[in-house]
Backbone of each chain as ProteinMPNN parsed JSONL, in Angstrom:
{"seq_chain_A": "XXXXXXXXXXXXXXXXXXXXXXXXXXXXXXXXXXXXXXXXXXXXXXXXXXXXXXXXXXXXXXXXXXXXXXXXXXXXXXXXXXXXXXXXXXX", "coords_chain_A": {"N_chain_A": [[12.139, 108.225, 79.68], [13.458, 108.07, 76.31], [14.363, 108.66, 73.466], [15.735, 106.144, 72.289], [14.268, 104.354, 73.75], [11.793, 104.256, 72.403], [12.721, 103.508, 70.134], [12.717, 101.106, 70.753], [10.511, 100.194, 71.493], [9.103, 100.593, 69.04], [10.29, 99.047, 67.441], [9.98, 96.053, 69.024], [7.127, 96.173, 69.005], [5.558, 96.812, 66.486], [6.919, 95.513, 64.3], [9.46, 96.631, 62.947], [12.699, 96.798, 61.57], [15.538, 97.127, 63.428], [17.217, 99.364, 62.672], [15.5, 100.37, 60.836], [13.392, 101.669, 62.398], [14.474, 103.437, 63.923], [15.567, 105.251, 62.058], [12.91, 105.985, 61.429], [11.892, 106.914, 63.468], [13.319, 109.218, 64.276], [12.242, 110.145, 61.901], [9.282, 111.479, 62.385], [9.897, 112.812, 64.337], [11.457, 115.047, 63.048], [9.678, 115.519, 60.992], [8.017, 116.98, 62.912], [9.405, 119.381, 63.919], [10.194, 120.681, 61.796], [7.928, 121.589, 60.862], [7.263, 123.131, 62.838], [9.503, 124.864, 62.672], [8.254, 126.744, 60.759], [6.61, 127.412, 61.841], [4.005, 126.748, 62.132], [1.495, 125.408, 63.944], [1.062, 122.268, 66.138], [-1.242, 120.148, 66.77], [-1.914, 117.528, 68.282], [-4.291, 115.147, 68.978], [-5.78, 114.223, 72.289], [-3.424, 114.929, 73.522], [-1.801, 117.219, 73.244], [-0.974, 120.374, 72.021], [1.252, 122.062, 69.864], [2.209, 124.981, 70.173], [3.989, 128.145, 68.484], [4.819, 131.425, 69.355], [4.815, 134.471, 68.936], [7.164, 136.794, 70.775], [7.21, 139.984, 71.711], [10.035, 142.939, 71.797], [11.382, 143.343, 74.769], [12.367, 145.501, 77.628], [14.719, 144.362, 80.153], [15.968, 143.275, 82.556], [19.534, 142.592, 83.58], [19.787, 140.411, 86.599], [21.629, 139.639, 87.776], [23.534, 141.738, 88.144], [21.697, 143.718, 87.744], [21.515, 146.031, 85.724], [20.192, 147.656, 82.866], [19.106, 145.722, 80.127], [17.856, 145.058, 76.728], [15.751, 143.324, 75.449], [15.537, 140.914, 73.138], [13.572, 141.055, 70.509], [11.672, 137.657, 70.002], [10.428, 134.309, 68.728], [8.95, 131.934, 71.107], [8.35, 127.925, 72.074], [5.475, 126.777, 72.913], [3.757, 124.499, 74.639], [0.787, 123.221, 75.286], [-1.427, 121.42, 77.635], [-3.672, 118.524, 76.759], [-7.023, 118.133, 77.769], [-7.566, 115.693, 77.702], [-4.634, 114.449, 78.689], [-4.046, 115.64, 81.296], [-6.557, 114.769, 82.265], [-5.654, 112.153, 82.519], [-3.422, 112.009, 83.857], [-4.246, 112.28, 86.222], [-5.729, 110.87, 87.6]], "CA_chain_A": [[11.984, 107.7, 78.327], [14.261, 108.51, 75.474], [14.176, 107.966, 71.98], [15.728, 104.719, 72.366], [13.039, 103.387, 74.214], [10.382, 104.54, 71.361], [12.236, 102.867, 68.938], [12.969, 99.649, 71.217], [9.295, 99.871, 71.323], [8.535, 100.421, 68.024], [10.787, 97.002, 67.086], [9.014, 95.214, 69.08], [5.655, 96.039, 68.736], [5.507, 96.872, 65.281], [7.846, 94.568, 63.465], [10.436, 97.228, 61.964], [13.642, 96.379, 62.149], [15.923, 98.193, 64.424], [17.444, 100.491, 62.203], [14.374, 101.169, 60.334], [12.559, 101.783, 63.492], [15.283, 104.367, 64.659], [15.224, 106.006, 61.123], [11.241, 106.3, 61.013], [11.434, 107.712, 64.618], [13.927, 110.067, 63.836], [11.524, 111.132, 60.975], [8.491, 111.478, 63.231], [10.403, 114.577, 65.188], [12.064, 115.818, 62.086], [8.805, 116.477, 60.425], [7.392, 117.811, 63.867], [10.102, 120.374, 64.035], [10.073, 121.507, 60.428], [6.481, 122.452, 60.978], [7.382, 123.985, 64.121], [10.03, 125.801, 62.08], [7.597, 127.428, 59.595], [5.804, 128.757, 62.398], [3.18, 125.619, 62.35], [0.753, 124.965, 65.145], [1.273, 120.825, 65.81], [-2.09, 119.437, 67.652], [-2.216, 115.74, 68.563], [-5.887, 115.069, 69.661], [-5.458, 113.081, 73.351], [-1.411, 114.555, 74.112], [-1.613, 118.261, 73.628], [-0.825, 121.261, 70.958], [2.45, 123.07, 70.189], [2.633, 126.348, 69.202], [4.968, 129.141, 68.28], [4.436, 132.328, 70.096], [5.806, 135.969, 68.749], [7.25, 137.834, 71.969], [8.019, 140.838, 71.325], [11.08, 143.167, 72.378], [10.795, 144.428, 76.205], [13.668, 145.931, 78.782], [14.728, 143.527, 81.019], [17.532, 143.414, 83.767], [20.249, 141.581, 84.198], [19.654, 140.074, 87.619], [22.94, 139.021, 88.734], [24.243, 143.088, 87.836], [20.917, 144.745, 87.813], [21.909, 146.967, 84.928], [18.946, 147.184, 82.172], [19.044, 144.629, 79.044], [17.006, 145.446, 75.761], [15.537, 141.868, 75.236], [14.889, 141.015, 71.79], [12.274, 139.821, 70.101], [11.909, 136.01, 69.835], [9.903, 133.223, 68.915], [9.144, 130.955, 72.07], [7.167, 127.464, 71.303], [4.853, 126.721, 73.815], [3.148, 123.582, 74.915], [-0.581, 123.147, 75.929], [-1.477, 119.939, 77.324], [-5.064, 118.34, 76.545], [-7.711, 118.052, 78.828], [-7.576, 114.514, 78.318], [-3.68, 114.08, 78.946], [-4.087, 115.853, 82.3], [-7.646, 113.901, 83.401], [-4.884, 110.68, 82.205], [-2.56, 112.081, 85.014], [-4.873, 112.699, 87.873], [-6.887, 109.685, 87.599]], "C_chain_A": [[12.766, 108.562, 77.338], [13.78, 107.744, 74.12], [14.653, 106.561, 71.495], [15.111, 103.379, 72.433], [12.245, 103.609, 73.511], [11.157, 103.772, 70.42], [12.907, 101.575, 69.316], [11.283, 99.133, 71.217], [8.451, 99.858, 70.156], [9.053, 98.791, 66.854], [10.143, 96.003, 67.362], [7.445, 94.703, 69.01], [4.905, 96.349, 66.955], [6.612, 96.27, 64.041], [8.953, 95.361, 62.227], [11.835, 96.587, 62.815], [14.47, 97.377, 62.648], [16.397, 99.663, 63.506], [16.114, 101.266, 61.416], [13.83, 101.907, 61.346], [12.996, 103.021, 63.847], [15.216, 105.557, 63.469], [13.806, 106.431, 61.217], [10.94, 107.043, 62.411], [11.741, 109.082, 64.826], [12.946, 111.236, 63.055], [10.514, 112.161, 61.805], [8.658, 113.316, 63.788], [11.163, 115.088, 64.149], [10.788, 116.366, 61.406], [7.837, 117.765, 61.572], [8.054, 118.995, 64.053], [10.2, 120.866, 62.795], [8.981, 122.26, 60.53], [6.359, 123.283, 61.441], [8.113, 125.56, 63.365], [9.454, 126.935, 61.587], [6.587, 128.198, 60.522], [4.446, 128.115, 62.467], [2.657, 125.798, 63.435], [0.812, 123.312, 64.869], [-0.257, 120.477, 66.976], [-2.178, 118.057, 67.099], [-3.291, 115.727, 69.734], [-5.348, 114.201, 70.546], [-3.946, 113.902, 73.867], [-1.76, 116.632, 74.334], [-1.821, 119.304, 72.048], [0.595, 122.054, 71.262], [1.881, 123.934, 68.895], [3.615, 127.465, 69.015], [4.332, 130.64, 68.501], [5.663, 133.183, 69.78], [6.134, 136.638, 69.996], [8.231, 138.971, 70.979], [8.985, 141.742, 72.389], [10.831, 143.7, 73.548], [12.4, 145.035, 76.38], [13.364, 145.373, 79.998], [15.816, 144.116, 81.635], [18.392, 142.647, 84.129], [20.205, 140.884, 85.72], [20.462, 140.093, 88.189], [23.945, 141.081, 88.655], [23.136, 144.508, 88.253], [21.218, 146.04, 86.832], [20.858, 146.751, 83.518], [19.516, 146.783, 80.959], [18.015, 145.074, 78.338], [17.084, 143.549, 75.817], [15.096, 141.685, 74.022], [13.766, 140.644, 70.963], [12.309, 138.365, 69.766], [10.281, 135.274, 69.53], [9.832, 131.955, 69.972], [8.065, 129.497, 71.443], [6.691, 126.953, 72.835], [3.889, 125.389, 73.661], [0.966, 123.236, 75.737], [-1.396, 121.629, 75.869], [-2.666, 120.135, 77.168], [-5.68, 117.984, 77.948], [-7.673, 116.667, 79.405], [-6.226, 113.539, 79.031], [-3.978, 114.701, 80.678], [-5.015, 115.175, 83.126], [-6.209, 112.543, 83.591], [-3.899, 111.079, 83.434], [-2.91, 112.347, 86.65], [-6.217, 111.733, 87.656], [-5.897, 108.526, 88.553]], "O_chain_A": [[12.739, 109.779, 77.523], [13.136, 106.726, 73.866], [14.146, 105.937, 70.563], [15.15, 102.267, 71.905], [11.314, 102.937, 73.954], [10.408, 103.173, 69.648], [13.57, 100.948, 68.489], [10.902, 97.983, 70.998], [7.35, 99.309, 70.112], [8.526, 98.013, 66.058], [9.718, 95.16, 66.572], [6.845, 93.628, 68.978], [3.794, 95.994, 66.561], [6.879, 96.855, 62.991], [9.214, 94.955, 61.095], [12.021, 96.151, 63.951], [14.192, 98.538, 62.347], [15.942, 100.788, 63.712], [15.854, 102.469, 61.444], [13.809, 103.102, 61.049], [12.126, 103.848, 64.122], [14.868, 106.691, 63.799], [13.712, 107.634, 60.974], [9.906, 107.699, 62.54], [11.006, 109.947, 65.301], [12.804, 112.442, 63.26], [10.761, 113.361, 61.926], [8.022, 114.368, 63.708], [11.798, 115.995, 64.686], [10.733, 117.581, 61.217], [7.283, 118.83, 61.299], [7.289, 119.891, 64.411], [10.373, 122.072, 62.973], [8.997, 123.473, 60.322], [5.678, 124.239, 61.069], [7.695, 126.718, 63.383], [9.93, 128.042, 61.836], [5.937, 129.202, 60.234], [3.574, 128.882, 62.876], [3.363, 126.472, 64.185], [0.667, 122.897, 63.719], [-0.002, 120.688, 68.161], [-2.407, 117.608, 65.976], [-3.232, 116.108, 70.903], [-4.538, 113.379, 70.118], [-3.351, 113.272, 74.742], [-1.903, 117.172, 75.432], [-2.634, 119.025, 71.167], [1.0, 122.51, 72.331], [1.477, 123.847, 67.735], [4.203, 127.472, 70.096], [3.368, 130.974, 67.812], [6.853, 133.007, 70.043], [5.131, 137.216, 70.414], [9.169, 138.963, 70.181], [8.904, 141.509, 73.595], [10.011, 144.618, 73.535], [13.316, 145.028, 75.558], [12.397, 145.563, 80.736], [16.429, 145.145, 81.352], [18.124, 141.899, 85.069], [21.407, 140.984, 85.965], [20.348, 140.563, 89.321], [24.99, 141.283, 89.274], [23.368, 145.62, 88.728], [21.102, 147.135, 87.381], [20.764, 145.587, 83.127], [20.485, 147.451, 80.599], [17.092, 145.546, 79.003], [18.012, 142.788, 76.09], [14.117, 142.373, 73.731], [13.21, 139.561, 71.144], [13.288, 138.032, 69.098], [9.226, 135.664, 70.031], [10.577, 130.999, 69.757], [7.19, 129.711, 70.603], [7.488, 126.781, 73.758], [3.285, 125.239, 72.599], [0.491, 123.135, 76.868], [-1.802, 120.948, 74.927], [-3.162, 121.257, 77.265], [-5.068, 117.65, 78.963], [-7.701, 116.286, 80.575], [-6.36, 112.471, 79.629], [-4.164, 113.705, 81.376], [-4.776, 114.9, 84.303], [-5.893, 112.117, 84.702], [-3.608, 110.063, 84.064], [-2.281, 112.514, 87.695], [-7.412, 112.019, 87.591], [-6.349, 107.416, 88.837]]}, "seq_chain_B": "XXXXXXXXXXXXXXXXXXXXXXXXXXXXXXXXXXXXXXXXXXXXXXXXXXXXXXXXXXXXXXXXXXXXXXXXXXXXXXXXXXXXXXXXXXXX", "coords_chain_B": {"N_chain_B": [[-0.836, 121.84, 61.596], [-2.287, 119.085, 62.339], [-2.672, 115.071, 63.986], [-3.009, 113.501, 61.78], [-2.389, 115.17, 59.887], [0.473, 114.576, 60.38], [0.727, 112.14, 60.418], [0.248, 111.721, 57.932], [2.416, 113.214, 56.487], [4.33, 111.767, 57.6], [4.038, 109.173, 56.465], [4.217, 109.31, 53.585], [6.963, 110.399, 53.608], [8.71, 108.308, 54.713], [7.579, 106.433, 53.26], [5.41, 104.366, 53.933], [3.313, 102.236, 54.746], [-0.619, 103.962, 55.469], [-1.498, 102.446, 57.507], [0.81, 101.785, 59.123], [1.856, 104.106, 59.607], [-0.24, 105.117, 61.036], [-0.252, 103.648, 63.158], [2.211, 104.005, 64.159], [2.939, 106.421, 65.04], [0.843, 106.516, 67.139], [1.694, 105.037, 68.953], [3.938, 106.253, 69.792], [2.522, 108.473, 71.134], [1.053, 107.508, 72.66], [3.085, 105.84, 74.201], [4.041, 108.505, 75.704], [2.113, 109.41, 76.977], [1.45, 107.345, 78.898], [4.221, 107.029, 80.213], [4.253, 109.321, 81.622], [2.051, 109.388, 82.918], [2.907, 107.5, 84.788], [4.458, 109.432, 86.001], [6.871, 109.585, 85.001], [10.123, 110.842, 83.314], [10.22, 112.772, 79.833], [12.48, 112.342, 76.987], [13.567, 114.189, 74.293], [16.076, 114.171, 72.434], [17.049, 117.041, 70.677], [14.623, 117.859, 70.607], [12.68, 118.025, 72.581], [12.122, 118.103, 76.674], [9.734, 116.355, 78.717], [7.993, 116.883, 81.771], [6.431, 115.697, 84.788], [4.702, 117.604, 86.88], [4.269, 118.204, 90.522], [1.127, 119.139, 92.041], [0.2, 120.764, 95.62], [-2.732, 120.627, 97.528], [-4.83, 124.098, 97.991], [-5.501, 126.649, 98.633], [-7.599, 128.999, 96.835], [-8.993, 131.514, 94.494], [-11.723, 132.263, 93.299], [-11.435, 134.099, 90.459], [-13.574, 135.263, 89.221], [-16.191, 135.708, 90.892], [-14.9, 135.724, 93.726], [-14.62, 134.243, 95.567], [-13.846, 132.427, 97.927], [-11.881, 129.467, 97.303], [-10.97, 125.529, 97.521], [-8.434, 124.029, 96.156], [-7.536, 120.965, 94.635], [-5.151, 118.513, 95.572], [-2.813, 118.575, 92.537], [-1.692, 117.319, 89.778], [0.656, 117.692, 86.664], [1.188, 118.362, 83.086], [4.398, 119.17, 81.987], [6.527, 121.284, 79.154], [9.53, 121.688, 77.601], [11.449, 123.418, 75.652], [13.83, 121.868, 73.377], [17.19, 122.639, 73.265], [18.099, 122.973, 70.401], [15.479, 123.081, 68.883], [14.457, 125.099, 69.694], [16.024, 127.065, 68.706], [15.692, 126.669, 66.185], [12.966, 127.741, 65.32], [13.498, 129.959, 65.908], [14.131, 130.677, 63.212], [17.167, 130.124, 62.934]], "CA_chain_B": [[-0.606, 119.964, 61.774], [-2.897, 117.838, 63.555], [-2.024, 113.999, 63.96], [-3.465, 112.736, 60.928], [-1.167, 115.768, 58.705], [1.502, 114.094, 60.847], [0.408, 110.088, 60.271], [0.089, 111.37, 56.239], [3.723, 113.896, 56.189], [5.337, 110.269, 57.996], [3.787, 108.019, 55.414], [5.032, 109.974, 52.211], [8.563, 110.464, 54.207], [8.678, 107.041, 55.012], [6.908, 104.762, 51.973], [4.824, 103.338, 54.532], [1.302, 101.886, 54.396], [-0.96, 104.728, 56.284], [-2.21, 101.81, 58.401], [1.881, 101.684, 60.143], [2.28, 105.506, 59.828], [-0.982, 105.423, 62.109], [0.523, 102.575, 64.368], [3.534, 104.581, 64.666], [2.598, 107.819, 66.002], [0.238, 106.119, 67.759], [2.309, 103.973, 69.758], [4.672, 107.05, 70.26], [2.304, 109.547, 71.574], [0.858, 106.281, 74.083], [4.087, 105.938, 75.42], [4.538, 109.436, 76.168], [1.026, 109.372, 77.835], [1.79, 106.046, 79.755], [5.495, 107.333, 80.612], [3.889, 110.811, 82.027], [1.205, 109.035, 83.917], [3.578, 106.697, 85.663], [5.393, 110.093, 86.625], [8.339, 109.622, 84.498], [10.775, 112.021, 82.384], [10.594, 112.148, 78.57], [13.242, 113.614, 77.015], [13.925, 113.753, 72.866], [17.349, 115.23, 72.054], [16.847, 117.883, 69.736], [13.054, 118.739, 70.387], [12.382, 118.913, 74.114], [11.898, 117.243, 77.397], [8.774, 116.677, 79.358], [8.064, 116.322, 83.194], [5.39, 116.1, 85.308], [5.314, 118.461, 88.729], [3.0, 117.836, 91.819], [1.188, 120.419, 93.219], [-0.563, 120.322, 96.892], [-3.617, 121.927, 97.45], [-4.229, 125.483, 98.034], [-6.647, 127.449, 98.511], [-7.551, 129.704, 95.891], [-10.014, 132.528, 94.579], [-12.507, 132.337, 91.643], [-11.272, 135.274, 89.928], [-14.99, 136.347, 89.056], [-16.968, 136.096, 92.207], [-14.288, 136.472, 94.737], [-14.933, 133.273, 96.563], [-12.678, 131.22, 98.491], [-11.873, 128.056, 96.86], [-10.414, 124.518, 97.687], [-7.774, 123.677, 94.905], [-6.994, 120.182, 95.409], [-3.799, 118.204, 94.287], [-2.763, 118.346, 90.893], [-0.483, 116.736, 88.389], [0.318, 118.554, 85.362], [2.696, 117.831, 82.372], [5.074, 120.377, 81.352], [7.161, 120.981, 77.888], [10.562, 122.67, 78.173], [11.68, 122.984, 74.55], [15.827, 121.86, 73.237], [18.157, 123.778, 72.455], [18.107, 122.962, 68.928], [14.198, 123.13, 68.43], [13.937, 126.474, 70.626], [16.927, 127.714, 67.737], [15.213, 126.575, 64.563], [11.965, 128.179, 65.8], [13.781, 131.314, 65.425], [15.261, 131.039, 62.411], [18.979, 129.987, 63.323]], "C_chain_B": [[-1.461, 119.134, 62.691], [-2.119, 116.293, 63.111], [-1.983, 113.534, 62.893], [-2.38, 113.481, 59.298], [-0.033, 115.162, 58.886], [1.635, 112.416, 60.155], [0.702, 110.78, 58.067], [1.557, 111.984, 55.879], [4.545, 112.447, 56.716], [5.087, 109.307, 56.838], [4.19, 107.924, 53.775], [6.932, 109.809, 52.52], [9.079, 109.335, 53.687], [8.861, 105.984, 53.834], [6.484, 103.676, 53.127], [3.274, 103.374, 54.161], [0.892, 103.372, 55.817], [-1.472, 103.532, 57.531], [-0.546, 102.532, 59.525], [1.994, 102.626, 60.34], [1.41, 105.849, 60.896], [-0.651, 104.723, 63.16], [1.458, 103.072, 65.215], [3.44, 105.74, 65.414], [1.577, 107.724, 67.212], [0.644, 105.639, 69.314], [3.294, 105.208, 70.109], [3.912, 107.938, 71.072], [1.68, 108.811, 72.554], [1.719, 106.093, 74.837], [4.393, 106.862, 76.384], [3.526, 109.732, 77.296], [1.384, 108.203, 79.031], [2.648, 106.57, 80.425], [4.678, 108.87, 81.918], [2.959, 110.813, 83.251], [2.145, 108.212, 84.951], [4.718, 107.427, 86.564], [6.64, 110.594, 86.218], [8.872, 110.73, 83.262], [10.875, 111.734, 81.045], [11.371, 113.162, 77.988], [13.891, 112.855, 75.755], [14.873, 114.734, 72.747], [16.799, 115.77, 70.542], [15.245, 118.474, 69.689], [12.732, 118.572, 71.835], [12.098, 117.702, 74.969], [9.978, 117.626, 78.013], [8.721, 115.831, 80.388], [6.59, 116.29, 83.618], [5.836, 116.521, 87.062], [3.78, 118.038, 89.637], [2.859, 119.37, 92.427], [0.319, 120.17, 94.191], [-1.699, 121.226, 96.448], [-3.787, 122.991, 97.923], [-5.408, 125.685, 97.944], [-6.754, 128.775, 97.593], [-8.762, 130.345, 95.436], [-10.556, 131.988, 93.169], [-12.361, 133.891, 91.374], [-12.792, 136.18, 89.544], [-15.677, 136.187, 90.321], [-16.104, 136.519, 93.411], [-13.906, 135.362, 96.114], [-13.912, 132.792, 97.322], [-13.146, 129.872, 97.757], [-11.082, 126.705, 97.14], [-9.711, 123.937, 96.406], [-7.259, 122.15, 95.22], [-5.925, 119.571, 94.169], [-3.68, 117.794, 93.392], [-1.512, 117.562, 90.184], [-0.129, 117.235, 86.95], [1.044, 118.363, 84.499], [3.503, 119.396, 82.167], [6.208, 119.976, 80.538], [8.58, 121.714, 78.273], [11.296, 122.095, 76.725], [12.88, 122.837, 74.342], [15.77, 123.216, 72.525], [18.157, 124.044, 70.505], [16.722, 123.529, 68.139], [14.229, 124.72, 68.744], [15.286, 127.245, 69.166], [16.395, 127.882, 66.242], [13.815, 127.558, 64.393], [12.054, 129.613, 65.481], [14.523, 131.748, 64.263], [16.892, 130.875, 62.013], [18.981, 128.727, 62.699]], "O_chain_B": [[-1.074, 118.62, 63.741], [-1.261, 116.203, 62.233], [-0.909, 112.981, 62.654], [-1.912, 112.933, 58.301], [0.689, 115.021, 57.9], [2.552, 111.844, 59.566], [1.3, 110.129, 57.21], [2.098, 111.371, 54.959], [5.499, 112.139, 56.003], [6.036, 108.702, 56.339], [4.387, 106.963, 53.031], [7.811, 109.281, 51.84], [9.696, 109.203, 52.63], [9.72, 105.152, 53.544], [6.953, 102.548, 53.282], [2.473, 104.122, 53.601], [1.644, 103.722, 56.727], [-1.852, 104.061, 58.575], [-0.643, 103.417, 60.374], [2.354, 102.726, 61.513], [1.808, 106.662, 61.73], [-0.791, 105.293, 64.242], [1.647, 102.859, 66.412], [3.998, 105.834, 66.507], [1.458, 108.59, 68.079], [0.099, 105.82, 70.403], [3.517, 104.999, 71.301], [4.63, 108.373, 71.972], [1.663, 109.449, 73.607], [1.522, 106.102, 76.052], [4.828, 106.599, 77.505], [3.891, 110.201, 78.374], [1.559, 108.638, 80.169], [2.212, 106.814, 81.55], [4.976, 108.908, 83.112], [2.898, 111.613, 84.185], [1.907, 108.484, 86.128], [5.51, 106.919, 87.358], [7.32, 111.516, 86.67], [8.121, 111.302, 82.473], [11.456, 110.697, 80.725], [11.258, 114.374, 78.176], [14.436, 111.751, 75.721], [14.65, 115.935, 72.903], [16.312, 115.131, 69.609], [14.807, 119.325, 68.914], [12.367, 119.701, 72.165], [11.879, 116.583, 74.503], [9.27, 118.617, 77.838], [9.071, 114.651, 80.408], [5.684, 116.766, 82.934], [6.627, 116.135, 87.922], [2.645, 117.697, 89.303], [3.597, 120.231, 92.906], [-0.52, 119.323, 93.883], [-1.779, 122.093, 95.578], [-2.777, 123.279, 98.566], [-6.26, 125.059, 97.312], [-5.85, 129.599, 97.732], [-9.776, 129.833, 95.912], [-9.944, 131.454, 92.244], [-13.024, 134.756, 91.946], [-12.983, 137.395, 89.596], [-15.411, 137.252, 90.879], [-16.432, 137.501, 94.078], [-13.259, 135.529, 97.148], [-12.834, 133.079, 96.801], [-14.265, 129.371, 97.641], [-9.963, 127.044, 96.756], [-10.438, 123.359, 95.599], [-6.477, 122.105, 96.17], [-5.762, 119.75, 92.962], [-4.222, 116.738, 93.068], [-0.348, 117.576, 90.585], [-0.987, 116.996, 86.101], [2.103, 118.029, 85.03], [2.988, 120.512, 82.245], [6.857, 118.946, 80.723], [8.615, 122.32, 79.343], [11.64, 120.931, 76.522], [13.525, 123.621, 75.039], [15.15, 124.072, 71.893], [18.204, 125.017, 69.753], [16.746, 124.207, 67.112], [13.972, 125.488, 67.817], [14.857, 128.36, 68.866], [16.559, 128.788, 65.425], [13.65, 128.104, 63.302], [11.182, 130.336, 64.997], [15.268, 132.722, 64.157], [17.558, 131.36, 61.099], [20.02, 128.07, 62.635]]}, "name": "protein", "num_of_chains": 2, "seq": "XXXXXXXXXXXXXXXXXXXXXXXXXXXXXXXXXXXXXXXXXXXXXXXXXXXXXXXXXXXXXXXXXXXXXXXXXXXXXXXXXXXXXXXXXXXXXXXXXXXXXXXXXXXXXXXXXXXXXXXXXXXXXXXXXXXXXXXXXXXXXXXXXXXXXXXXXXXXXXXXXXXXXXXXXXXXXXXXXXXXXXX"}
């Protein structure tokens, strides 16, 4: 599934017209990632929760050299599905 | 953000009635459930894909008593964030 198919499905099941549909889907993940941006937690009751997770700096290793790497600090965002998306996949 | 900051930040965006802004996210986060259950790959350029992996069962310990345990097979979703999202996240 691609964003195509959400807003082939949002045409037909909700009576926008295609470009609207593709614009308003667009939005959808533009405001979800702004949020994300700011460092937001996103929970959708039933699907899951994203969050943004501080790692901080370690010493890593290049693998392929084995020669040690300072790793920097980063923001990772991290996914946590719901209890009820996972019963929904093992049912 | 829960859904409903989401259904009301889409409906301002937008200039939609909150009924369609709830229709809409609705009907997007059903597909992704539907799509996920049926096994299949979802995958939004610019904010991330998601799969689902199979695992067999396994035998496995209850970390507090010590027990032996029967893990049986699972299904699980997993997120794997874009390039673009995993960039903005940090600032870039």
């Amino acid at each position: 599934m691609t964003k195509i198919d959400i807003i082939q499905d949002v045409y037909e099941k909700l009576g926008f017209s295609k470009k609207d549909a593709a614009r308003i889907v667009e939005s959808v993940f533009e405001i979800m990632k702004d949020s994300l941006a700011r460092g937001e937690k996103i929970k959708i009751s039933g699907f899951g929760n994203f969050s943004v997770k501080e790692k901080k700096s370690r010493r890593g290793r290049n693998p392929q050299t084995g020669s040690e790497i300072e790793i920097s600090a980063r923001k990772v965002l991290t996914f946590k599905s719901s209890q009820v998306l996972r019963k929904a996949l093992n049912s | 953000m829960n859904k409903s900051g989401l259904i009301e930040a889409l409906s301002k965006k937008e200039n939609l009635t909150e009924k369609k802004a709830i229709d809409l996210v609705n009907l997007i986060f059903k597909g992704f459930t539907d799509t996920l259950k049926n096994g299949g790959r979802i995958e939004i350029r610019g904010f991330g894909s998601f799969v689902v992996r199979d695992y067999e069962a396994y035998t496995g310990r209850n970390p507090k008593t010590g027990k032996n345990i029967t893990v049986s097979p699972k299904r699980l979703p997993f997120f794997k964030v874009g390039k673009e999202l995993k960039a903005k996240v940090n600032g870039k």
